[in-house]
FIVOFI-805141 format. One line per 10 residues: for each residue x, z negated, y of C-alpha. Coordinates in steps of 0.02 Angstrom, whole numbers, always signed. Layout:
BEGIN
X Z Y ~ ...
END
This chain:
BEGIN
-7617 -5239 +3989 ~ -7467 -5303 +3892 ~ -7297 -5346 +3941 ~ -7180 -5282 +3802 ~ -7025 -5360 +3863 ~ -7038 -5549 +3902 ~ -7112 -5684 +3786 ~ -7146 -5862 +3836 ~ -7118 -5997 +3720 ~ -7140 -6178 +3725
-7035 -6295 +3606 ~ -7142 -6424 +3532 ~ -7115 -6560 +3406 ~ -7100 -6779 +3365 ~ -6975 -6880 +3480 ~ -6801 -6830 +3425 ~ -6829 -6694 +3291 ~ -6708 -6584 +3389 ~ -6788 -6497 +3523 ~ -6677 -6509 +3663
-6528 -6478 +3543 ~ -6597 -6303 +3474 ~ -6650 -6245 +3662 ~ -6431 -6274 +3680 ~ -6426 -6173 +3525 ~ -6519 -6045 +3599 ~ -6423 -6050 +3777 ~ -6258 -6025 +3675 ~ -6298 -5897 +3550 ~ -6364 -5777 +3670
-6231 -5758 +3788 ~ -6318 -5909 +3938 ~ -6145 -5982 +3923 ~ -5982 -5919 +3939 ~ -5851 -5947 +3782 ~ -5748 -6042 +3916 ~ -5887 -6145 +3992 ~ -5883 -6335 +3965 ~ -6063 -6390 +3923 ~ -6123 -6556 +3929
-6254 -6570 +3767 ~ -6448 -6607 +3800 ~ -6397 -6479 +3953 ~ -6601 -6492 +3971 ~ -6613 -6679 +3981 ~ -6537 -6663 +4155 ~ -6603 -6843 +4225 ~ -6522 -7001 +4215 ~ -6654 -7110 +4108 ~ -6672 -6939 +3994
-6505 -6951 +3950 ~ -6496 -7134 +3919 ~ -6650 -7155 +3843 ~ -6620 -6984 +3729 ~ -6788 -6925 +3781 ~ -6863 -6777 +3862 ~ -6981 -6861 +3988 ~ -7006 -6692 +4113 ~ -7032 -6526 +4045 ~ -6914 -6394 +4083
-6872 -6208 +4074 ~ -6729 -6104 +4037 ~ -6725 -5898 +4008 ~ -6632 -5819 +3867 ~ -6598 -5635 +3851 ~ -6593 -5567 +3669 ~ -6622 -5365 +3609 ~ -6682 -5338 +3799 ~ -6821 -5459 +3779 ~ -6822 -5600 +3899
-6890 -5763 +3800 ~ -6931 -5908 +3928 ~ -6898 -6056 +3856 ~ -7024 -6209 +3899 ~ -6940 -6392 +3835 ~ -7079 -6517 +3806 ~ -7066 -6702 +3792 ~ -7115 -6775 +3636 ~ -7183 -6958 +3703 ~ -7380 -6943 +3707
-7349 -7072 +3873 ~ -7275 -6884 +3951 ~ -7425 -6788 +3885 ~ -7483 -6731 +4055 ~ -7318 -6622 +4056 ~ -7342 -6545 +3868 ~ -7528 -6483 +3946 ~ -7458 -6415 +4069 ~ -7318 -6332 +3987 ~ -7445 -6258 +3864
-7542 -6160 +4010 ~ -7372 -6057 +4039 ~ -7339 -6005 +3873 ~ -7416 -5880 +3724 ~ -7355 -5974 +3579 ~ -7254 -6118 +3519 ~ -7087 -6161 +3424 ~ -7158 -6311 +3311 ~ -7016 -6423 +3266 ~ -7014 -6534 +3105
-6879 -6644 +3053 ~ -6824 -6577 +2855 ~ -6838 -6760 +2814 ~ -6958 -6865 +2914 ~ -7088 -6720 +2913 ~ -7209 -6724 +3054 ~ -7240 -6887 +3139 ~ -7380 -6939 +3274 ~ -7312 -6837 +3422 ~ -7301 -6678 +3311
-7495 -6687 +3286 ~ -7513 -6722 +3456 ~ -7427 -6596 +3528 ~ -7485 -6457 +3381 ~ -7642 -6512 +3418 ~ -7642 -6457 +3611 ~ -7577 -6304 +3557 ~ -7732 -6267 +3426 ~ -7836 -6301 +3561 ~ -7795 -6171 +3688
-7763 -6057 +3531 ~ -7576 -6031 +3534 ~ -7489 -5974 +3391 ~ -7333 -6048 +3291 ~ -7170 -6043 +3240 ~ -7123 -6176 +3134 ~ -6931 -6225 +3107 ~ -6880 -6347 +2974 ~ -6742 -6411 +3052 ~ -6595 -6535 +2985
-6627 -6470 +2823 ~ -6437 -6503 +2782 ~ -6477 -6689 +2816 ~ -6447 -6776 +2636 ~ -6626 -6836 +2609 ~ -6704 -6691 +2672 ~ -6846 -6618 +2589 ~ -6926 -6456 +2647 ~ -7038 -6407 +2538 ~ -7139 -6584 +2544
-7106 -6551 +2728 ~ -7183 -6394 +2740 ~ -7343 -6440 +2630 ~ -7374 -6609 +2755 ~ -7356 -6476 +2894 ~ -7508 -6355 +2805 ~ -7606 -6519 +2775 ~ -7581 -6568 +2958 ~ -7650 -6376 +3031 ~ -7797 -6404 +2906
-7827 -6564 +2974 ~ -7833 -6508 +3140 ~ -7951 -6390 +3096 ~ -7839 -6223 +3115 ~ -7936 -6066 +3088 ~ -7834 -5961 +2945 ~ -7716 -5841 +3072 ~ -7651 -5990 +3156 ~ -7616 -6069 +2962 ~ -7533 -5909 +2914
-7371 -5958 +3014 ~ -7185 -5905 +2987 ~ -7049 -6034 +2901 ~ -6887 -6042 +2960 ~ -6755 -6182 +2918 ~ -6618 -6227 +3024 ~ -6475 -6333 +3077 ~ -6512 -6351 +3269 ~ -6344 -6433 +3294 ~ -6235 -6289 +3221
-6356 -6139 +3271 ~ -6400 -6105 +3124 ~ -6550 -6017 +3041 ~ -6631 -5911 +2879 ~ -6801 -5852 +2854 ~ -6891 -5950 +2726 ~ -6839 -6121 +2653 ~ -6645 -6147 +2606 ~ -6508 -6196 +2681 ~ -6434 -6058 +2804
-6267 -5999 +2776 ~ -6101 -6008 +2864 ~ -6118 -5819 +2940 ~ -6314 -5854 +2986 ~ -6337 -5878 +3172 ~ -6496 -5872 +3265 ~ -6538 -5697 +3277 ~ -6680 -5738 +3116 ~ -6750 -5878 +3234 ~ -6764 -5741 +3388
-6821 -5609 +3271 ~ -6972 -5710 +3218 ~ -7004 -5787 +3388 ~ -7018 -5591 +3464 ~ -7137 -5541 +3307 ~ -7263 -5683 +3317 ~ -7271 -5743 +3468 ~ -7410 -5631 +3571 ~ -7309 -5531 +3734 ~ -7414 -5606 +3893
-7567 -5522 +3944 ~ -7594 -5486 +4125 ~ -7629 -5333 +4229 ~ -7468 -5311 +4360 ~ -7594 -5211 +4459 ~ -7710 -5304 +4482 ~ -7744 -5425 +4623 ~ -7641 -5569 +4627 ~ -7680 -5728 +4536 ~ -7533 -5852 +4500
-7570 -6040 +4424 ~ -7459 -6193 +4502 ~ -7428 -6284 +4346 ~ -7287 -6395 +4416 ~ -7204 -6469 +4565 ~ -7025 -6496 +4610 ~ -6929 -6518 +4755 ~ -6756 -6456 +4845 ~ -6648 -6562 +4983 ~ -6646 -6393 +5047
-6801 -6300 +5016 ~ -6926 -6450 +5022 ~ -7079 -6434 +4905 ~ -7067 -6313 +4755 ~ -7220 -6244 +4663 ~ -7180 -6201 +4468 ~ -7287 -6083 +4377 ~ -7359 -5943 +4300 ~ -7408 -5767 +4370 ~ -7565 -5730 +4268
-7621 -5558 +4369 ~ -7531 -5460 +4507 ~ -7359 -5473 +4574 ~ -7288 -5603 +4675 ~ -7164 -5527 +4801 ~ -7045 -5608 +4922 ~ -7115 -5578 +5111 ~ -7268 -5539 +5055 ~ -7425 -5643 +5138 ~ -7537 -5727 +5009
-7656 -5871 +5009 ~ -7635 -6061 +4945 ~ -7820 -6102 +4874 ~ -7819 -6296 +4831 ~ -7960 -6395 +4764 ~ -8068 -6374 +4912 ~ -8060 -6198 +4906 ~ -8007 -6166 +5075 ~ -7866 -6047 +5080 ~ -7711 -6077 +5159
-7619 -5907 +5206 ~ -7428 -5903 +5227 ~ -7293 -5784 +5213 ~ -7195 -5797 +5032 ~ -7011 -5833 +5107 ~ -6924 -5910 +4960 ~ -6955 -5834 +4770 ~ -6850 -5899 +4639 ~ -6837 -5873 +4447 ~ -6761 -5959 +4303
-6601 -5870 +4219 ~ -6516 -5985 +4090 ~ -6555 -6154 +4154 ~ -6516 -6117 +4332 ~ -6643 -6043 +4460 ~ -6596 -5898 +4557 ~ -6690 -5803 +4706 ~ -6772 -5637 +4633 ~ -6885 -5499 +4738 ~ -7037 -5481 +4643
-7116 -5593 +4486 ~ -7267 -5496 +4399 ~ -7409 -5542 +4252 ~ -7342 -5668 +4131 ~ -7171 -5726 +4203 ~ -7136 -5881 +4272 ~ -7107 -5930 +4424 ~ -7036 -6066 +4576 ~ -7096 -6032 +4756 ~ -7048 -6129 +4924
-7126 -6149 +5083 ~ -7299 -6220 +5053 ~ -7300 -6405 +5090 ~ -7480 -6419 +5024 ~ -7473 -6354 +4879 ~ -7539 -6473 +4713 ~ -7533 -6475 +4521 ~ -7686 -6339 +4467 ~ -7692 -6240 +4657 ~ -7704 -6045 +4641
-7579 -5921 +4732 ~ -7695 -5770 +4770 ~ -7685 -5603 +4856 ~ -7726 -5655 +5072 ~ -7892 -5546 +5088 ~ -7985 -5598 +4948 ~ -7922 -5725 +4859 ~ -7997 -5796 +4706 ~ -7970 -5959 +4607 ~ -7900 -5989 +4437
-8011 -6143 +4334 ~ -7896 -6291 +4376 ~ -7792 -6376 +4257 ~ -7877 -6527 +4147 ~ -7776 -6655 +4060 ~ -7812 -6818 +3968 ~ -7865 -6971 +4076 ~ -7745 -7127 +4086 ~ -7771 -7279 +3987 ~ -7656 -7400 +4075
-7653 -7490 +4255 ~ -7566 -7598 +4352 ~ -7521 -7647 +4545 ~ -7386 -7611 +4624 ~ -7321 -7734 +4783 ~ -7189 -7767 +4921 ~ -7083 -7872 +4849 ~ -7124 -8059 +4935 ~ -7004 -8155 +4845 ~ -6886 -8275 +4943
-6721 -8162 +4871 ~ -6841 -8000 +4955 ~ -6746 -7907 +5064 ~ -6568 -7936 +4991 ~ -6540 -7816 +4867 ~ -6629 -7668 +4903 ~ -6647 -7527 +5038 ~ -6856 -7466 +5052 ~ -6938 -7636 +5058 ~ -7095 -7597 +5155
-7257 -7563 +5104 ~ -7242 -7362 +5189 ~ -7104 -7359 +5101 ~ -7184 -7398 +4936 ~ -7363 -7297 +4956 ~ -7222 -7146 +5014 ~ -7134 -7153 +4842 ~ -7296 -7165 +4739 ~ -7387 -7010 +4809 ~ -7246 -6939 +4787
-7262 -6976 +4616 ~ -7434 -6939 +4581 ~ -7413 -6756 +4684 ~ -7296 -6699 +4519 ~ -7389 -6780 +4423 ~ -7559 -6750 +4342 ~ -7574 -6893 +4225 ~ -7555 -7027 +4363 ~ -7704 -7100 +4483 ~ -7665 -7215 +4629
-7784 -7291 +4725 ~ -7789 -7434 +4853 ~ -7839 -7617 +4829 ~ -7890 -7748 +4981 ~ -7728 -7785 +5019 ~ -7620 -7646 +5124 ~ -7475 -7699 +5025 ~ -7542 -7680 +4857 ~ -7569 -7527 +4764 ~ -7634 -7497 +4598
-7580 -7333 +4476 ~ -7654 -7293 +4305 ~ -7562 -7180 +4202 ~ -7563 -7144 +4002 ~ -7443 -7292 +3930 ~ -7300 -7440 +3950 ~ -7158 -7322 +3923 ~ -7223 -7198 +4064 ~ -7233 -7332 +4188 ~ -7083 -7437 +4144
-7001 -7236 +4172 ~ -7061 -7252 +4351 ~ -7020 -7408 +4404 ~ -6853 -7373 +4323 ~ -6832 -7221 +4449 ~ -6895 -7320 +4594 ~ -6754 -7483 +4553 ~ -6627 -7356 +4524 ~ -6675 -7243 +4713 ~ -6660 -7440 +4790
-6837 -7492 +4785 ~ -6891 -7669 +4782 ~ -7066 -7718 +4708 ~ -7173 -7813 +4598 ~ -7285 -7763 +4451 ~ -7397 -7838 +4358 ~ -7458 -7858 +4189 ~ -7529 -7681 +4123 ~ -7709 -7692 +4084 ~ -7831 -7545 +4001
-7958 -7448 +4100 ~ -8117 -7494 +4009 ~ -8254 -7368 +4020 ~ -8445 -7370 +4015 ~ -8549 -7287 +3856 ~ -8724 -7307 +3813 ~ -8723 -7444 +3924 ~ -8591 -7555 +3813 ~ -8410 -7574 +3860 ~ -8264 -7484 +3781
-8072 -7493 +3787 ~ -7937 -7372 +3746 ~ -7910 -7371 +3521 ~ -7742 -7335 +3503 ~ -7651 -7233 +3337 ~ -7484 -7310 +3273 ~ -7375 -7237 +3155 ~ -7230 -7389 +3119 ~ -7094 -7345 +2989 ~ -6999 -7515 +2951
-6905 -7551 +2778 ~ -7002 -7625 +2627 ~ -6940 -7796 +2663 ~ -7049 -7810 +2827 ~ -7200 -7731 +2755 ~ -7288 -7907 +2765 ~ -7218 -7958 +2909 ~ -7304 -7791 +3011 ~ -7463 -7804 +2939 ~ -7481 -7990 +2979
-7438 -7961 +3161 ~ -7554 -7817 +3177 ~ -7699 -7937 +3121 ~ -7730 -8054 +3251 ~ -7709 -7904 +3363 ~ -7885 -7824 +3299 ~ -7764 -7691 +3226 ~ -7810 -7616 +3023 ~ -7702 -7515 +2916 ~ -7776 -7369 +2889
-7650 -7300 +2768 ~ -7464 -7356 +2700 ~ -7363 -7256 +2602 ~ -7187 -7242 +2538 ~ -7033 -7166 +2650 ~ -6878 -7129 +2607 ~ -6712 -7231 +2574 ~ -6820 -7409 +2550 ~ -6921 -7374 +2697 ~ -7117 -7387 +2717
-7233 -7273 +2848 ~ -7387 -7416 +2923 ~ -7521 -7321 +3003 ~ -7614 -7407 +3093 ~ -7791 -7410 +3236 ~ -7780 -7550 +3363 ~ -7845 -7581 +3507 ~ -7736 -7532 +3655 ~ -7744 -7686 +3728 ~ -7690 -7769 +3573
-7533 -7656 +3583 ~ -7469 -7745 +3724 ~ -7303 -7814 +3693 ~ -7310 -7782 +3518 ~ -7143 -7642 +3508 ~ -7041 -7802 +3582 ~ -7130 -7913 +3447 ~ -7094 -7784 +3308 ~ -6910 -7750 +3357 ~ -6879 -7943 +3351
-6977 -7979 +3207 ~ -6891 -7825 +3113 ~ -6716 -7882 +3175 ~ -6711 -7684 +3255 ~ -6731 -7594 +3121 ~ -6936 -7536 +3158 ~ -6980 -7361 +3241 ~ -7144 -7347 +3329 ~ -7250 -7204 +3387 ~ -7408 -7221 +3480
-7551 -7088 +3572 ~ -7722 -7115 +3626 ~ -7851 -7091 +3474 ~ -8011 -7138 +3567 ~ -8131 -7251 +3630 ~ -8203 -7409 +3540 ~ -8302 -7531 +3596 ~ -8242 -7691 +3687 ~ -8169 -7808 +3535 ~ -8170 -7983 +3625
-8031 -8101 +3651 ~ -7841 -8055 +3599 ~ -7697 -8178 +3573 ~ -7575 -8210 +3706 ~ -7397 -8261 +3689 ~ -7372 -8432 +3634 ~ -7258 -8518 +3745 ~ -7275 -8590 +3912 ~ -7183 -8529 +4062 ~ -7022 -8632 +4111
-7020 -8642 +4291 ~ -6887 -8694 +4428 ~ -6959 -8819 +4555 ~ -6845 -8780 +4674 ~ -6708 -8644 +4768 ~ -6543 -8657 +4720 ~ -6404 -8597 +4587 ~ -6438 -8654 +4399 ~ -6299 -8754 +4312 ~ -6229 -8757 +4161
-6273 -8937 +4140 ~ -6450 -8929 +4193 ~ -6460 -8785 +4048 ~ -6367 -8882 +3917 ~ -6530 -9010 +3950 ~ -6661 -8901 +3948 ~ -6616 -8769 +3820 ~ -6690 -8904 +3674 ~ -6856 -8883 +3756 ~ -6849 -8712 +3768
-6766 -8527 +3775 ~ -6695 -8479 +3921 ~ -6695 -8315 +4000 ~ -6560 -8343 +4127 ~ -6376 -8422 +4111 ~ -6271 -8540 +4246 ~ -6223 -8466 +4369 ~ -6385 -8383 +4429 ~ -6490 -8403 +4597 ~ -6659 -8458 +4566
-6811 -8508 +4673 ~ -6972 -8618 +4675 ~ -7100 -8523 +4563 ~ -6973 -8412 +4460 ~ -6960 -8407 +4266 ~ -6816 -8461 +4194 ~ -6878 -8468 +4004 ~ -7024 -8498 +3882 ~ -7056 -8691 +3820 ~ -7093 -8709 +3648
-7257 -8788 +3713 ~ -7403 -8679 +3755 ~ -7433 -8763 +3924 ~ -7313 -8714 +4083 ~ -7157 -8835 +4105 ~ -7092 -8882 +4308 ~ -6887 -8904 +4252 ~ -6742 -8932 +4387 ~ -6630 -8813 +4343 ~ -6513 -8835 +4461
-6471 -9005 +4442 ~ -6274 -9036 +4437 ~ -6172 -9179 +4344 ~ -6148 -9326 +4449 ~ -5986 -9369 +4461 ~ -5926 -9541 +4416 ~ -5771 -9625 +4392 ~ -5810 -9683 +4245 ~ -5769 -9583 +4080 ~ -5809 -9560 +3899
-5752 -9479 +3762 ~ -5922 -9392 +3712 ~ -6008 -9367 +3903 ~ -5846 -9270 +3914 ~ -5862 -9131 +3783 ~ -5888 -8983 +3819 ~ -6074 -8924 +3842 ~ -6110 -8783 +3722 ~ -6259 -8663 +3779 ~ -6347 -8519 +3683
-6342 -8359 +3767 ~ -6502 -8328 +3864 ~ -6627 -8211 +3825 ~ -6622 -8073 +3945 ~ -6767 -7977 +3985 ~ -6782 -7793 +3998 ~ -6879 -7704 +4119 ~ -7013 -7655 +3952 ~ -6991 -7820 +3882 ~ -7012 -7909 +4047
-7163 -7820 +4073 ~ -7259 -7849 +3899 ~ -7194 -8053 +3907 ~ -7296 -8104 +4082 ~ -7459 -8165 +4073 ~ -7598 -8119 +4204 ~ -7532 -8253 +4351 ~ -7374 -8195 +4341 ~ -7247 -8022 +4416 ~ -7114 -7924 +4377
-7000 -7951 +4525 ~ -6894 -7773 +4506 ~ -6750 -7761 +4611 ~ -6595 -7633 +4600 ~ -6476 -7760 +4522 ~ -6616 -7898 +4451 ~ -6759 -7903 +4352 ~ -6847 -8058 +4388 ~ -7015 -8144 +4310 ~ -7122 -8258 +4450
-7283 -8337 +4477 ~ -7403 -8254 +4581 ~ -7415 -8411 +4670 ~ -7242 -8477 +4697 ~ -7290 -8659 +4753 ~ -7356 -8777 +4610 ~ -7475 -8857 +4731 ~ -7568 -8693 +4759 ~ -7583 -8667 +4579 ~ -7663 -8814 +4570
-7773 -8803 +4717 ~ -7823 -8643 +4619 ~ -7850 -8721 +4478 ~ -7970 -8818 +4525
END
């Protein structure tokens, strides 16, 4: 049985082609928001880092009423680190709004994405967007975009997809490929969206089967479940049953039912086949659990989702500034925050090492972790992290690691300088071809390890002007020995405050990552020597004062600003002995072993 009047739709495309601005678009153009209403742009990218960062890190949905048709709108992120939320998305929608940039045509995330849409058969709707850009180019555009469905293997119907071009930012739209005129609006977009994409399939009659998808969670309503009805109706006060991955049933009475209108969510009656929906009052309930009917319920398959690539321990913070800063310090504390984590979210796996204060998560990639620990410092968390490492994994009895596919667009100046930094890496160029406006597009296969660090590398190297996109290509087998960085760790031998004359000393042997003025302690890195070995400095060492004067001991000393570390940065820079001290107003770099005498001890 089909549902004539709904349509779900998820809006897929590369980092910063203009998703989040169209689904605005849509929210205005169809009445979501008054005339008079103030709105705030990205209105989706609701979090603090998302907003910041310009990124869509959780997916999201929003309704939209147009010709009596209600069109949920699902908002993917773009980052392959957040693909566990673009699977997910996928398994509550019928088809797909694919979203190209006019100009840069369809990057590494777009195949991504398209591709877990080809593979659970959705069709698409593909929008041209920014075609009023100046170097836009749609119809190259649009023939990379056919190359890239016969790449991924599309069967015909799915090639056979609608064109539309628009200007996201100025809802604005036409059929075909043009530039849409000052009277076009959206209605072509919605038109096109209503014709192709499939109405959902689902018998309201039938017994009740409804697919958790996502979890959220209310100050007032605790734990909410976010999904998709797939059979039956879900009704307030009605009982159903919970059945998790066990299989065991939970049965409860449904006392909270909420559905999305606009972006807001609002308590409705009933949900049937193919809408989405938001329940309260099961505690239990996880990513992939089925909401049956009480007498005889039975299970949906569970969701599946790529496997992570990158770990790395999280601990109580035990430096000798612990305690000062932040508010959750404890090792509860900690393991509380990270299964909370891990509950929304299907693309994260913690598990427990031999020391109770010591936890270690694996998740998909750098940016997704440095995300979390973000959150955490920002909530008032204090911890330290280590060095990611890749999960390695066993095949036909040889060890493999995680290959990794790059797509780097730099100008043709560094062209050189990339390819001879991917090299020692264990990285190859598997194709380079002219951009637009003097730039070059580097693809490129490297190990995942030997991606470590690198974006900080490239950025400097590039003096900023280097985009990078990365996702998860495969498995290879293990490829030996990668470079570290070259420089030694400059340590402080001792508690105190640095000085501005200990600095003025030390910066010729070195760069430092912290200025005068700063509270330091035995173990703690204060810079990298320009020797490869580790360096014991006193930076805290003050000018002794003398009654005797001279013109030249007088001048004034004249330091370089330091080099101060990002969380990311911070991160990719330590070596394996060494932590991430993260605090809510520092980001520190330590020794695991604070005292020199039990790195020596072993050492030996």
């Amino acid at each position: 049985m089909t549902i004539t009047s709904l349509r779900n739709v998820a809006i897929v495309a590369h980092v910063d082609h203009g998703k989040t601005t169209l689904v605005d678009a849509l929210l205005r153009a169809t009445g979501t928001f008054r005339a008079n209403e103030a709105v705030i742009d990205r209105v989706m990218d609701s979090g603090d880092q998302e907003r910041e960062r310009g990124i869509t890190i959780l997916a999201k949905a929003a309704s939209v009423t147009w010709k009596d048709v209600r069109v949920n709108l699902v908002d993917t992120p773009g980052h392959a680190d957040f693909g566990g939320e673009v699977e997910r998305a996928l398994t509550m929608v019928d088809g797909v709004l694919l979203l190209v940039d006019a100009a840069e045509g369809p990057l590494p995330q777009t195949r991504y994405v398209l591709s877990k849409a080809l593979a659970v058969g959705l069709p698409a709707v593909v929008v041209l967007n920014k075609v009023d850009r100046s170097d836009a180019r749609p119809e190259e555009v649009l023939d990379e975009v056919y190359q890239l469905f016969m790449d991924l293997d599309a069967p015909d119907h799915h090639i056979e997809f609608p064109v539309i071009s628009a200007i996201a930012r100025e809802g604005r739209t036409m059929v075909g490929i043009g530039t849409p005129g000052p009277d076009d609006g959206l209605d072509a977009l919605l038109q096109t969206l209503i014709d192709t994409v499939p109405a959902p399939t689902g018998d309201p009659d039938a017994p009740l089967q409804a697919l958790v998808t996502n979890l959220d969670a209310s100050d007032y309503l605790g734990r909410l479940a976010v999904g998709r009805v797939i059979n039956g109706r879900l009704r307030k006060g009605d009982q159903v049953a919970l059945v998790g991955e066990d299989g065991l049933p939970i049965k409860r009475r449904l006392s909270q039912l909420l559905g999305v209108e606009g972006v807001n969510r609002v308590e409705v009656e009933e949900r049937s086949a193919g809408d989405l929906f938001i329940i309260a009052g099961f505690p239990e309930v996880e990513i992939g659990d089925t909401l049956a009917e009480s007498t005889n319920p039975e299970a949906l398959p569970r969701l599946t989702v790529d496997e992570p690539v990158l770990r790395m321990t999280f601990a109580v913070n035990t430096s000798p500034l612990a305690g000062k800063e932040g508010k959750y310090l404890t090792s509860r504390h900690l393991r509380d925050r990270l299964e909370r984590e891990v509950l929304g979210n299907v693309s994260i796996r913690l598990t427990d090492t031999d020391s109770p204060d010591i936890l270690d998560l694996a998740a998909r990639g750098e940016l997704q972790l440095a995300v979390l620990i973000e959150a955490m410092r920002r909530e008032g968390y204090e911890l330290q992290v280590s060095r990611p490492e890749v999960l390695v994994r066993e095949i036909d009895g040889h060890r493999h690691e995680p290959l990794e596919h790059a797509v780097i667009d730099v100008p043709d100046d560094y062209v050189g300088t990339v390819t001879q930094a991917i090299a020692p890496r264990k990285g190859r160029v598997s194709d380079l071809r002219p951009g637009d406006a003097g730039r070059s597009i580097i693809t490129i296969e490297a190990p995942a390890r030997g991606l470590l660090g690198f974006r900080s590398q490239l950025i400097t190297a590039t003096r900023g002007t280097a985009l990078m996109h990365q996702h998860h290509e495969g498995w290879i087998p293990w490829v030996g020995e990668l470079p570290t960085r070259t420089g030694g760790a400059m340590l402080a031998d001792r508690s105190g405050v640095s000085t501005g004359y200990a600095i003025d000393n030390l910066q010729q042997r070195g760069e430092m990552f912290i200025g005068p003025g700063t509270a330091v302690y035995e173990g703690m890195v204060v810079g990298e020597s320009a020797r490869s070995d580790d360096m014991q400095i006193n930076i805290v060492r003050e000018k002794q004062k003398t009654n005797i004067r001279t013109h030249s001991a007088d001048d004034a000393i004249k330091l370089t600003p330091p080099r101060v570390h990002t969380l990311e940065t911070a991160i990719e820079w330590i070596a394996d002995d060494e932590l991430v001290e993260v605090t809510p107003t520092n980001i520190r770099i330590r020794k695991r072993l604070l005292r020199e005498q039990d790195r020596r001890r072993l050492g030996r």
